[in-house]
Structure formats: C-alpha cells, structure tokens
ROLUM-362797 format. One record per residue (C-alpha): y negated, x, z negated. Coordinates in nm, 3 decimals, padded with zeros to 5 digits. Example, Ala and Ser with C-alpha at 12.3 -4.5 7.8 and 13.67 -1.06 7.14 Angstrom:
2
+---------+---------+---------+
!      yy !      xx !      zz !
+---------+---------+---------+
!  00.450 !  01.230 ! -00.780 !
!  00.106 !  01.367 ! -00.714 !
+---------+---------+---------+
END
This chain:
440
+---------+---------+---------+
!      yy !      xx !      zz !
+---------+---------+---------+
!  11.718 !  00.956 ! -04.261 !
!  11.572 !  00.737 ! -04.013 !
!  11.504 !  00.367 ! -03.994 !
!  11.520 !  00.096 ! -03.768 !
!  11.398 ! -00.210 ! -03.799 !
!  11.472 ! -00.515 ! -03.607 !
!  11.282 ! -00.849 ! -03.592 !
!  11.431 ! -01.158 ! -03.427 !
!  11.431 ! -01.551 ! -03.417 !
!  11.733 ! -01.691 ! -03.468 !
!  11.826 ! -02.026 ! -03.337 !
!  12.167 ! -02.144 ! -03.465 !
!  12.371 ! -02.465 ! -03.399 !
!  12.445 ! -02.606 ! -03.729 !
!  12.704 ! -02.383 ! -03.911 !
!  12.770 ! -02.129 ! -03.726 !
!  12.870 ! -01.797 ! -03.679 !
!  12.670 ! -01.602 ! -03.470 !
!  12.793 ! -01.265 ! -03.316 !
!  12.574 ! -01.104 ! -03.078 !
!  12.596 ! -00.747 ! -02.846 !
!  12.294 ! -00.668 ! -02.719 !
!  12.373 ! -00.363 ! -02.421 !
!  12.006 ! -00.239 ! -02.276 !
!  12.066 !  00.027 ! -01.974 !
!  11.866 !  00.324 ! -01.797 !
!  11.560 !  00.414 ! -01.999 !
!  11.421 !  00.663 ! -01.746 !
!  11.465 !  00.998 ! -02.011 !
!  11.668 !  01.024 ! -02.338 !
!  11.482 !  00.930 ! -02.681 !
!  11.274 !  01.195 ! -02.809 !
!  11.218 !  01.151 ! -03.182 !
!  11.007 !  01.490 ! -03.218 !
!  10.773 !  01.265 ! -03.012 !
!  10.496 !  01.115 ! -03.260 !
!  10.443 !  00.828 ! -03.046 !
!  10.650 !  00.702 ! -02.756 !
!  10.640 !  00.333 ! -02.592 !
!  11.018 !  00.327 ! -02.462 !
!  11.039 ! -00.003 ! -02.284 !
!  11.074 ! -00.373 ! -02.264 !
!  11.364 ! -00.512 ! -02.218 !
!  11.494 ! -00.903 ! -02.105 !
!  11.789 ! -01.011 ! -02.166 !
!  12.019 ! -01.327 ! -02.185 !
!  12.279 ! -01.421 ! -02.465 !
!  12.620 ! -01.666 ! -02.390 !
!  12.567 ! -01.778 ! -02.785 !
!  12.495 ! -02.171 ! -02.789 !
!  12.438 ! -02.179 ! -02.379 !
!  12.512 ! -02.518 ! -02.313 !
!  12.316 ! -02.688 ! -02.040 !
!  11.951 ! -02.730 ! -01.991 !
!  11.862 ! -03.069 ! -01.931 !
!  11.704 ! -03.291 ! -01.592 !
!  11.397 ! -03.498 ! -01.660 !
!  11.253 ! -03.774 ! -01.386 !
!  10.870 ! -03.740 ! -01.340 !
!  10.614 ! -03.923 ! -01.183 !
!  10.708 ! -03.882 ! -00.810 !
!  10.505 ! -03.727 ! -00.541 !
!  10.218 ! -03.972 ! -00.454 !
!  10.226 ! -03.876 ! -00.058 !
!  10.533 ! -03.966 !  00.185 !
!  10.875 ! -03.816 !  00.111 !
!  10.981 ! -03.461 !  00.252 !
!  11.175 ! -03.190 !  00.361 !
!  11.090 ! -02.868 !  00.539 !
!  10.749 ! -02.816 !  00.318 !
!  10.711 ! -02.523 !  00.134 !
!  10.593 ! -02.483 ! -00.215 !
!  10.447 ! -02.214 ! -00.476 !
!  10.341 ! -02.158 ! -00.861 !
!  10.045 ! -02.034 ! -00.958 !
!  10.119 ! -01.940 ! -01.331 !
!  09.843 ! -01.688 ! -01.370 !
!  09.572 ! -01.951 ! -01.282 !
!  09.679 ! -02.320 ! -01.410 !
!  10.074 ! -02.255 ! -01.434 !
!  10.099 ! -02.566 ! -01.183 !
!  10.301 ! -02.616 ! -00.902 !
!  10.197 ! -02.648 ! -00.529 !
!  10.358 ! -02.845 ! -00.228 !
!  10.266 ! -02.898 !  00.131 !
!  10.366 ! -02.945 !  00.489 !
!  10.713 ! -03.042 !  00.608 !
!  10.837 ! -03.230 !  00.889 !
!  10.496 ! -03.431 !  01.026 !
!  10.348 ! -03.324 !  00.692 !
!  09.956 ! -03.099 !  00.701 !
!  09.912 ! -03.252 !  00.373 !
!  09.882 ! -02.958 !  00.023 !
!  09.930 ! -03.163 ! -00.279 !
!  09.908 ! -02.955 ! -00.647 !
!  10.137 ! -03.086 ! -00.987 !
!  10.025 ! -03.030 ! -01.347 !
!  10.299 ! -03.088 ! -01.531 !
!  10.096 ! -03.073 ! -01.848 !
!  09.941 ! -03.457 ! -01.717 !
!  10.259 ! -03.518 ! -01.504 !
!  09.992 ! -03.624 ! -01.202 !
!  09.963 ! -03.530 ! -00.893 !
!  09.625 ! -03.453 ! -00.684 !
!  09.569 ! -03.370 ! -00.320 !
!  09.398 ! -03.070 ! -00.220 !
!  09.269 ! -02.876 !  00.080 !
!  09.506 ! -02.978 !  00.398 !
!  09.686 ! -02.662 !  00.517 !
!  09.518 ! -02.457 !  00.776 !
!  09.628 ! -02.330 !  01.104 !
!  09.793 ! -02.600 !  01.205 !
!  09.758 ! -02.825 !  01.516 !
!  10.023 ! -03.143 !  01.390 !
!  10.217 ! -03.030 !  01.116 !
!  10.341 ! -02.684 !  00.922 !
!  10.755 ! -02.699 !  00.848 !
!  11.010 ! -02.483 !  00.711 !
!  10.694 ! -02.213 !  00.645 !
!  10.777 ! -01.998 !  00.329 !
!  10.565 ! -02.000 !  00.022 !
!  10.528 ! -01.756 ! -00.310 !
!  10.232 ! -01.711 ! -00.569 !
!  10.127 ! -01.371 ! -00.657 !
!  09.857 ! -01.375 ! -00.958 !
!  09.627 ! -01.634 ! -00.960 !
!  09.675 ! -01.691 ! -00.572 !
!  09.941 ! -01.859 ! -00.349 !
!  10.066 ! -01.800 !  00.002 !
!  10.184 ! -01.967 !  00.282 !
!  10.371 ! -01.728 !  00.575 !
!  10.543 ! -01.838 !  00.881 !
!  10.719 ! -02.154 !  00.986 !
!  10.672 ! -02.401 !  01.285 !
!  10.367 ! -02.604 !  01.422 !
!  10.486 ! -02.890 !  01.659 !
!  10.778 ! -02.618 !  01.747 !
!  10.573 ! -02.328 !  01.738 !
!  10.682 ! -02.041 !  01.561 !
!  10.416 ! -01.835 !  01.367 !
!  10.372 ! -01.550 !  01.162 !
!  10.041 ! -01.640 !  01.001 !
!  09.966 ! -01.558 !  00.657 !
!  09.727 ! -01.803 !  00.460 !
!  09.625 ! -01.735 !  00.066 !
!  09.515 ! -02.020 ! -00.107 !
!  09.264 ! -01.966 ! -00.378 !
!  09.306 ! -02.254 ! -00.623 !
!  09.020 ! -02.220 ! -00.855 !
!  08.774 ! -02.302 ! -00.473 !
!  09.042 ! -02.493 ! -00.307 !
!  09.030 ! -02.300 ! -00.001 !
!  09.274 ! -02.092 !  00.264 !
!  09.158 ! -01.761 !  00.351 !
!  09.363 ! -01.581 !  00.614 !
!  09.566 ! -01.270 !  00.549 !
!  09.715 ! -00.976 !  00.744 !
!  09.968 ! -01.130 !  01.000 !
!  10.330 ! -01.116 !  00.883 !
!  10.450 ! -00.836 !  01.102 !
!  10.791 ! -00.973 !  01.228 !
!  10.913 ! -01.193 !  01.462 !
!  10.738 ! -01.554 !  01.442 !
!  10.993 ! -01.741 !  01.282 !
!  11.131 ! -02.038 !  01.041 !
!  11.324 ! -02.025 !  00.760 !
!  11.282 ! -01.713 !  00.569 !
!  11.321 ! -01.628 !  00.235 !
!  11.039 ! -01.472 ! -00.045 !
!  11.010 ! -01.346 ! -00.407 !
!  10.795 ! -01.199 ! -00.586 !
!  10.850 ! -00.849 ! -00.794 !
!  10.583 ! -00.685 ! -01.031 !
!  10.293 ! -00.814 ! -00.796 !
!  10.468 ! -00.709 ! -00.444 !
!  10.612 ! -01.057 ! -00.225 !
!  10.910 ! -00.976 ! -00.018 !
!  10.959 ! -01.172 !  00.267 !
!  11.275 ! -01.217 !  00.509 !
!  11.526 ! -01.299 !  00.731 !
!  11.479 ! -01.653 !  00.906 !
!  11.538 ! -01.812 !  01.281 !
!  11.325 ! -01.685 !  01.545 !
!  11.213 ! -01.900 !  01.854 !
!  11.515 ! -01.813 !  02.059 !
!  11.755 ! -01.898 !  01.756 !
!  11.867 ! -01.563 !  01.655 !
!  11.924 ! -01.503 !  01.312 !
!  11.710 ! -01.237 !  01.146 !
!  11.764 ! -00.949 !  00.894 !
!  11.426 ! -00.747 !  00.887 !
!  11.264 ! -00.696 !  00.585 !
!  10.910 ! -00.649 !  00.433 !
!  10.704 ! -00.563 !  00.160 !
!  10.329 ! -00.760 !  00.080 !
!  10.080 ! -00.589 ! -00.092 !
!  09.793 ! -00.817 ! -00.172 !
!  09.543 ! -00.533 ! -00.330 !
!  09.532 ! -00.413 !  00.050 !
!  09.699 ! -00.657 !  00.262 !
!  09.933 ! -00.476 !  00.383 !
!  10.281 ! -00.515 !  00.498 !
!  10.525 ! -00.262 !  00.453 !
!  10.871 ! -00.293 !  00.637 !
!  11.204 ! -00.250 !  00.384 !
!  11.537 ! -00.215 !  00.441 !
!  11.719 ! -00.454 !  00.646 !
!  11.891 ! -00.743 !  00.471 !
!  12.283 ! -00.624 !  00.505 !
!  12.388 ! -00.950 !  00.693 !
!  12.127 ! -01.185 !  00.858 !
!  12.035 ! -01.468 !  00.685 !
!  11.858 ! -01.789 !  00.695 !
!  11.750 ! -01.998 !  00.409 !
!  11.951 ! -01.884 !  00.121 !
!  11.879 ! -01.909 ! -00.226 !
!  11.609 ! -01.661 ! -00.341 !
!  11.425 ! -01.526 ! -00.707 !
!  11.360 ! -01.258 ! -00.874 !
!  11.484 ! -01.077 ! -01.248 !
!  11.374 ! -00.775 ! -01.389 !
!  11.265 ! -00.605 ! -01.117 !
!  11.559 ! -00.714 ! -00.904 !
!  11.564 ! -00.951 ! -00.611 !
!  11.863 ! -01.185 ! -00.497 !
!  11.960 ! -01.354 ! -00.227 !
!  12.272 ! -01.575 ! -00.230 !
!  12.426 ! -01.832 !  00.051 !
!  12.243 ! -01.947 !  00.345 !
!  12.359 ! -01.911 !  00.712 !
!  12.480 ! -01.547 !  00.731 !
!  12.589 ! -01.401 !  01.066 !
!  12.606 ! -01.736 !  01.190 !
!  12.769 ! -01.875 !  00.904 !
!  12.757 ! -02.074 !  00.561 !
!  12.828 ! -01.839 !  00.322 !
!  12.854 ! -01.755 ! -00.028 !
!  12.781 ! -01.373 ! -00.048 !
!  12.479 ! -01.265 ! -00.293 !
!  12.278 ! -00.979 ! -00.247 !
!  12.036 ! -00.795 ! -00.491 !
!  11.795 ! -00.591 ! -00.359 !
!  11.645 ! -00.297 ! -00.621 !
!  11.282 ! -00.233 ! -00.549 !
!  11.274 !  00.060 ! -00.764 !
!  11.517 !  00.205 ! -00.561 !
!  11.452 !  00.038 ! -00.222 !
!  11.823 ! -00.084 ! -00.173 !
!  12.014 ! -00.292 ! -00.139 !
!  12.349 ! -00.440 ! -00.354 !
!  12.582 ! -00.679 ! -00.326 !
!  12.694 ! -00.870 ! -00.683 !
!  12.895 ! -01.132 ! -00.753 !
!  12.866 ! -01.447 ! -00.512 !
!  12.767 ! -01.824 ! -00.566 !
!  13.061 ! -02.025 ! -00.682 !
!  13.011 ! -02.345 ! -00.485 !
!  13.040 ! -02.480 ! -00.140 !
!  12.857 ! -02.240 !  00.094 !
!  12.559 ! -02.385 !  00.183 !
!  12.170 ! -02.351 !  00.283 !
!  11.838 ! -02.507 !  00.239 !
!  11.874 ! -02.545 ! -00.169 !
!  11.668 ! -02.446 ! -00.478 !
!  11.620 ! -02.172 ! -00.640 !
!  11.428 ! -02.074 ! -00.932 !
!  11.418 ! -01.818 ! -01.207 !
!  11.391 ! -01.950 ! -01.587 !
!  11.421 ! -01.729 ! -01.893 !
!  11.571 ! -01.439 ! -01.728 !
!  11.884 ! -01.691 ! -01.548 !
!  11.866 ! -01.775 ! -01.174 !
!  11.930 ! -02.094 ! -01.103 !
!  12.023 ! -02.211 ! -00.734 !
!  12.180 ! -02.550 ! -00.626 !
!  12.148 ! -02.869 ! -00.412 !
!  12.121 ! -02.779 !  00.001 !
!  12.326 ! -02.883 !  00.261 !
!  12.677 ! -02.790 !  00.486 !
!  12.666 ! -02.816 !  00.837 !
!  12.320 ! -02.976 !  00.849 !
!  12.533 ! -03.304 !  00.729 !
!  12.659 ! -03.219 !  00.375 !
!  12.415 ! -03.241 !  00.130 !
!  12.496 ! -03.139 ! -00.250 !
!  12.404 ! -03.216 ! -00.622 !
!  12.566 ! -02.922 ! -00.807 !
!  12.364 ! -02.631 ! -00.999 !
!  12.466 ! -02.314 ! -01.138 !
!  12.270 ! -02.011 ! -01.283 !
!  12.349 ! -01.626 ! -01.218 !
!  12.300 ! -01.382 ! -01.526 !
!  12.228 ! -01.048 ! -01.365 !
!  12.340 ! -00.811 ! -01.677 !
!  12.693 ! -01.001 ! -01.663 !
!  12.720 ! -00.997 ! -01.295 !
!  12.839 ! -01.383 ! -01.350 !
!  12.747 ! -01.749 ! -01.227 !
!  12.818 ! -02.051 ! -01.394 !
!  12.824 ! -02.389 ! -01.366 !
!  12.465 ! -02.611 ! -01.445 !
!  12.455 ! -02.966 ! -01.526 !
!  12.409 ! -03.130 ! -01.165 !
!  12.091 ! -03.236 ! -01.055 !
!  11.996 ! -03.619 ! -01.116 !
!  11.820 ! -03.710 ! -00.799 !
!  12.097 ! -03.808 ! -00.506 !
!  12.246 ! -03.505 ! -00.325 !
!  11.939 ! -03.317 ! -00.150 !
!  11.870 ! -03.107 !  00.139 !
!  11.551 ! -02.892 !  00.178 !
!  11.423 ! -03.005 ! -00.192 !
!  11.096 ! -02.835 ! -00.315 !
!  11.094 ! -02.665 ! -00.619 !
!  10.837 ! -02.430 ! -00.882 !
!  10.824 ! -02.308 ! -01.239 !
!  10.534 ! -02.377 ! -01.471 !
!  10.582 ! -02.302 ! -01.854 !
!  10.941 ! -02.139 ! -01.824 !
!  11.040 ! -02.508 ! -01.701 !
!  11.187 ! -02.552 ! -01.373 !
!  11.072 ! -02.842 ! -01.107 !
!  11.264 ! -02.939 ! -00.817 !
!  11.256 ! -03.272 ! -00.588 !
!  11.113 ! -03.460 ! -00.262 !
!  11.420 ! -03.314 !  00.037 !
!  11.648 ! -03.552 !  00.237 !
!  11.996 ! -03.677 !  00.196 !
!  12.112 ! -03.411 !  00.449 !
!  12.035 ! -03.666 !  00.733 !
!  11.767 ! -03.925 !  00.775 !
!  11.642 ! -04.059 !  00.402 !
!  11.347 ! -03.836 !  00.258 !
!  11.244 ! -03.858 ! -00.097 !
!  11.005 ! -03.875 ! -00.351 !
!  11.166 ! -03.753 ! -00.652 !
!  11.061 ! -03.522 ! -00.891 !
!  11.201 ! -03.360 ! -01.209 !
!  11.188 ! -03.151 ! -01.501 !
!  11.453 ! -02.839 ! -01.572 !
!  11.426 ! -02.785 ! -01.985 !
!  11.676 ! -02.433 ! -01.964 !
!  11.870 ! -02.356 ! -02.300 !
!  11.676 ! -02.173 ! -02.524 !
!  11.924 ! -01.897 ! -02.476 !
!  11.687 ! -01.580 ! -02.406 !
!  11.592 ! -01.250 ! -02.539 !
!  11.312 ! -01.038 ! -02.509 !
!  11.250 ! -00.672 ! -02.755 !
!  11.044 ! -00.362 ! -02.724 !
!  11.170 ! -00.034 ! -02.820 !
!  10.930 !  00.265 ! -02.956 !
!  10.991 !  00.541 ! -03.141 !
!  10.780 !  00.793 ! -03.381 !
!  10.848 !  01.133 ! -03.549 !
!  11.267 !  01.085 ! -03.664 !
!  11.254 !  00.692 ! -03.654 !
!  11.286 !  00.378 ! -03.386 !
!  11.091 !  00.047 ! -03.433 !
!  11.278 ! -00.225 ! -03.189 !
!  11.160 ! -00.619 ! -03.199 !
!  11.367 ! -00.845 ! -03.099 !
!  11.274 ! -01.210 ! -03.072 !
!  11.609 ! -01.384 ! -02.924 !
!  11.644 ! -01.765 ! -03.005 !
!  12.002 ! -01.998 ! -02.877 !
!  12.080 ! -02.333 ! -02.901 !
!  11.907 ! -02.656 ! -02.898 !
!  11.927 ! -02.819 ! -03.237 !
!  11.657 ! -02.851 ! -03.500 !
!  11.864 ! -02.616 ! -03.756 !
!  11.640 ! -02.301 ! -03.677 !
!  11.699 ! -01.952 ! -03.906 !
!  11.445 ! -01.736 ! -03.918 !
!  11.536 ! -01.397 ! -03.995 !
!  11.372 ! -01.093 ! -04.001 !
!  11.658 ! -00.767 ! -04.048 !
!  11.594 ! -00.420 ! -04.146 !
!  11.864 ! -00.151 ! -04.060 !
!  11.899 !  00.214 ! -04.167 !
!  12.049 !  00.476 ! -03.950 !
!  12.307 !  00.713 ! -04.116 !
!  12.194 !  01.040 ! -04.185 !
!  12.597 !  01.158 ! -04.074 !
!  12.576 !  01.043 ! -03.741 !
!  12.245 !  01.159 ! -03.581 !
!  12.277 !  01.190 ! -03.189 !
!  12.445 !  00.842 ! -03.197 !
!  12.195 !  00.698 ! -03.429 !
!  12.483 !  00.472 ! -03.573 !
!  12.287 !  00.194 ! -03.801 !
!  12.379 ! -00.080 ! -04.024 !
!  12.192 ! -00.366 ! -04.136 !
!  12.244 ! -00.485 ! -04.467 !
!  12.295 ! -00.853 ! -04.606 !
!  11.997 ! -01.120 ! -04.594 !
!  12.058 ! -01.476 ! -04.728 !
!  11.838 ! -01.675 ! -04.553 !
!  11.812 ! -02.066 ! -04.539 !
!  11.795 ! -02.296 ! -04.212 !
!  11.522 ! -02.596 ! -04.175 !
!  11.803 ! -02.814 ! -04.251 !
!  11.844 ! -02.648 ! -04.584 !
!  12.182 ! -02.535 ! -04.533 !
!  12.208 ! -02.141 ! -04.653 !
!  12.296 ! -01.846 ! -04.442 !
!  12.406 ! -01.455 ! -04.473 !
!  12.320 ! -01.257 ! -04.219 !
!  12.417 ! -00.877 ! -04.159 !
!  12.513 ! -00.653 ! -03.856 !
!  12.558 ! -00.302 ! -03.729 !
!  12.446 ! -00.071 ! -03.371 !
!  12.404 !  00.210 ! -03.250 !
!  12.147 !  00.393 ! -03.014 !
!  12.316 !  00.681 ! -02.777 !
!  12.068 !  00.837 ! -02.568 !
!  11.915 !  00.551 ! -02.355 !
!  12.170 !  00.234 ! -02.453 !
!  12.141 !  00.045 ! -02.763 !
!  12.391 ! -00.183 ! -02.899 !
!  12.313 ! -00.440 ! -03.150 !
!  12.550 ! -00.662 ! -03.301 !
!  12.444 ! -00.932 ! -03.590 !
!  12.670 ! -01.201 ! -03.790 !
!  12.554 ! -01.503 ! -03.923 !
!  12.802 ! -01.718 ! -04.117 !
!  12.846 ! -02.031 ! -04.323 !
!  13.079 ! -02.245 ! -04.460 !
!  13.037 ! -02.520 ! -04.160 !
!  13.230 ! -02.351 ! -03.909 !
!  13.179 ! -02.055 ! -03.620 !
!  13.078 ! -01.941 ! -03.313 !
!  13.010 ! -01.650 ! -03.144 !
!  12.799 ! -01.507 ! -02.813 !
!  12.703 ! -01.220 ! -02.671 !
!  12.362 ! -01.066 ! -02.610 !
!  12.318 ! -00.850 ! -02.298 !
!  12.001 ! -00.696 ! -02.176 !
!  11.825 ! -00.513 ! -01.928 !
!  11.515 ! -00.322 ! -01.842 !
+---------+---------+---------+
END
C-alpha cells in the first residue's frame, strides 16, 4: 500500500467550507516508484478560494520632482528594494526601502548627456539594469548594470537591436528578455532577445507575433507575457505568452479593459497584475486586474488610489507590489507612491517520491481574516487502484485561532504526471468553496 502525505496551511474565512482542486501539469517523465529517491518538482499555483482584493496603501512619496518616462527595477536578491530613475528631464537614480518607507538618492545614471526617458529596466540577482531609451532625443541601445551594494554603473554588452524607446523586459530563471519598442524613425518593433549576464551575451529569440510598444510585461513559472500596448499601430488588448523552455511563442486570453499602453505591471504570488496607462496619449486610467496563467483568466483588481496615471513606475519587494510617480495622461506629473498587499491566495508544494510511496507538501493559505486553521493531512493510496494512485484522506478535527472547531477530509489522485487534490473543510457557520490550480 502506499502513502501520501500532504502538509498545508490553511487560511479560512470564518466558517467556511473550503473545497479545493489542485491540477499540476507536465512533469518531464512519468513517476517511477521503483526509484528509491526521486525529486519530482516544484510546483506554484493559485487558488479562487477567499480571493477577494488585495489592498492599496499611500507611502511616503518620492522625495525628487514628479515623473513619467523613468524606468525602474527590484533588486530582491540584494536588499529586496525598489529602484527608480530618469524620465522626462530626469538623470536622477533614487532607491526605496519599503522596510523604512524612505527614500535615498544614489549614483546619477550614466551615459547620459541631459536626461535618460522611456529606457527599460529589470533586476537579475543582486544586480539591476538599465537598456535603451532616449537622451535629449537620442535613441540608444546601451546597457548599464548597477551594482547596489558599491553604488556604481558598469557598462554591459550593447543591446543588439535597433536603438530604440519603449520596449518591454522580464526576467525568467536568471535570463532578461528584452523587446519590441519605437525606433528613431517611429517604426514599431517586434525583434526579440535573450540576456545572459554570466557572459554578457545577447541572444536573438523569436520575433514578438505582432509589434509592440509598451505593453504590460512579467513573468510566471517560467512563462513570459505580454498584454496591450500599441500593436501594429494600434491600442490593443491581445496577450501573448512566450515559453522559454520551448522558445515560442502563445497567445492566451487578453486584458479585459480599455486597450491601452504605458501601465504597470507586476507579478505577486504567482498572479500578474497590469493596470493604469493611457489611450491615445490623452486617456489615462485607474483600473487593475490580475491574469492567473493555469486558468487562462483575468479579473478585475480593486482600482488604483492615486488619480488615473500614465507611465507610473512600479517594483516588488517582499511579494508586495509598488506602483506610483506617472502623469495624468497630459501635463500633471506626480509624486505618489503606494503599497499592493495581494490576497493571501497562493500555493506552493514539492512532490518526491521513494520505493512504492509519494511525499507532496503543500503549504497553500486564502483569505484575509485572523481565523487561521492549521492543518496538517495524511492520505493513503488504495492498494485497488495502483496506476491511478487514487488516495483518500481521512477526517481531522482541527480548531481555528478563533476557537471555532473544524473537520477536515479530502480525496486525489496521481495519474502519471497530474495530481489532483481536493480537501473539505466545514462548519456549522456557513460555506464556501475555491479551486486550487497549479503549475510547474
């Protein structure tokens, strides 16, 4: 008979009962339980159960002049701080710990002979980059790394493409990919590149399918996306993932506002979220919404508190979001900052296996309330039904910090590489349910 267990963190709104699927695709090879010792995979995933909306919090402003057209980067491996410079008549680099909500100037930007705007930034490790943009109206295709622990620039390998503004980045496993963009004659662009830091290198990918400039970028689980931004001349919607693994590209389900370009985009907890940016150069917006990958599916984000904003600035440091400074779409620049606080509505479990038995953890956690189970569940796989590995998982009576009591119990199943897990929580005070869904 073989065993399973399973070891998660339950966060339940008060009385509640919880139902979650947890799907997990593609292990490269089937399980091999002859195997004494296997390390299957890590998985991330997201669960609908208690989503609700993460909440906006004002911080202490930018210090310098409002902007838009800067770029910015996080360097979580080094300080998990967030970095902002240039913009319109901008050469200034200014750094934010959010852990002292201050702000402190650092090293100007370098290569510049006025001002650096509408450059593209991304932080690999414990370093962040600058690439591109305009000086004064010249177009460039410099690359700068900025070390943070000397406060210097270094220069880097030349970005190989056209000079040009606007492009888009994010960062997968280690390797930046960089963009589409405007060149100097006003063309929109669709090449395509790889950065290798270890070697500084450039390697050219496949083409974006439609050009693009300044859409909505991040990364998930090994995935890139792309969403909105001018494509083929015009404001669009469309959303494109691009598969590094497999070196293509995909188009998914698209962004369910206004088309528009010039907005923020950030990944938190396995969610993209993408809002604010502007129509026409005229429009500006307030909305948000956040893309889950596994469900192919956007929805709608509490809007953004700080005035409808065009070209905002934006980071992550401790699996918060940070967006602010940007323009009303025309003439008024700003100095706001805030705080993103997502949902706690994540998932992350390992999978290994041993001689005729699977270990998985699973630490998943929803809602928002103080009423937190913690539950650890043990399942047993049925001796009748090996080569589906159907489990169950019997009862546990647990209590919540509020004191109220609990049972717990669930089923699954593991065929070949896809595991399904589903648990139910109940109580007296009511139900709910959600789904978990997860991907390697």
């Amino acid at each position: 008979m073989l065993h399973f267990n399973t070891m998660g963190k339950l966060r339940l709104a008060l009385g509640a009962l919880f139902v979650a699927s947890l799907y997990v695709a593609s292990c490269s090879k089937p399980v091999d339980t002859s195997a004494t010792s296997q390390y299957i995979g890590v998985w991330n995933g997201t669960t609908s159960c208690g989503e609700g909306l993460g909440g906006w919090t004002a911080k202490a402003p930018i210090y310098a002049n409002g902007r838009k057209g800067a770029f910015s980067f996080s360097v979580n491996a080094y300080d998990s701080t967030i970095y902002v410079g240039g913009g319109l008549a901008n050469t200034d680099f200014w750094n934010y710990n959010p852990a002292t909500n201050a702000w402190s100037q650092q090293a100007n930007i370098p290569g510049v002979l006025r001002f650096r705007s509408y450059a593209t930034g991304f932080g690999i490790d414990d370093r962040g980059y600058m690439v591109c943009g305009a000086d004064s109206g010249f177009y460039k295709n410099d690359l700068w790394q900025y070390d943070p622990s000397t406060n210097t620039w270094n220069p880097k390998a030349a970005f190989p493409g056209k000079p040009r503004i606007k492009a888009f980045s994010f960062v997968d496993r280690g390797i930046a990919y960089v963009g589409g963009g405007i060149d100097t004659g006003g063309a929109e662009l669709t090449d395509f590149y790889a950065y290798y830091p270890g070697n500084d290198q450039w390697i050219q990918r496949p083409d974006v399918p439609r050009s693009v400039v300044s859409p909505f970028s991040f990364s998930i689980n090994k995935r890139g996306y792309i969403s909105c931004g001018s494509q083929n001349g015009t404001e669009d919607t469309a959303t494109f993932c691009f598969d590094s693994s497999a070196n293509v590209w995909t188009r998914v389900a698209g962004f369910p506002g206004h088309p528009r370009q010039g907005g923020a985009s950030f990944a938190v907890h396995n969610l993209g979220y993408c809002g604010l940016g502007s129509y026409l150069g005229t429009t500006a917006f307030e909305d948000f919404y956040y893309y889950n990958p596994p469900l192919n599916k956007w929805s709608k984000q509490g809007d953004y508190p700080g005035r409808f904003n065009a070209s905002p600035m934006y980071g992550v440091a401790h699996n918060k979001g940070y967006v602010g400074m940007g323009s009303n779409g025309t003439s008024s620049l700003y100095t706001y900052w805030y705080e993103f606080t997502p949902p706690s509505n994540s998932a992350h479990f390992t999978i290994s296996a041993g001689t005729n038995n699977y270990t998985v953890i699973m630490a998943y956690s929803v809602g928002k309330d103080s009423c937190q189970i913690d539950v650890n569940l043990t399942g047993t796989v049925s001796s009748t039904n090996i080569g589906k590995e159907a489990f169950s998982i019997g009862t546990h009576n647990v209590v919540d910090r509020c004191g109220r009591n609990y049972s717990v119990t669930g089923s699954g199943s593991l065929n070949g590489d896809v595991i399904t897990i589903t648990t139910v929580s109940s109580s007296s005070l009511g139900t709910s349910a959600c789904t978990f869904t997860g991907r390697r």
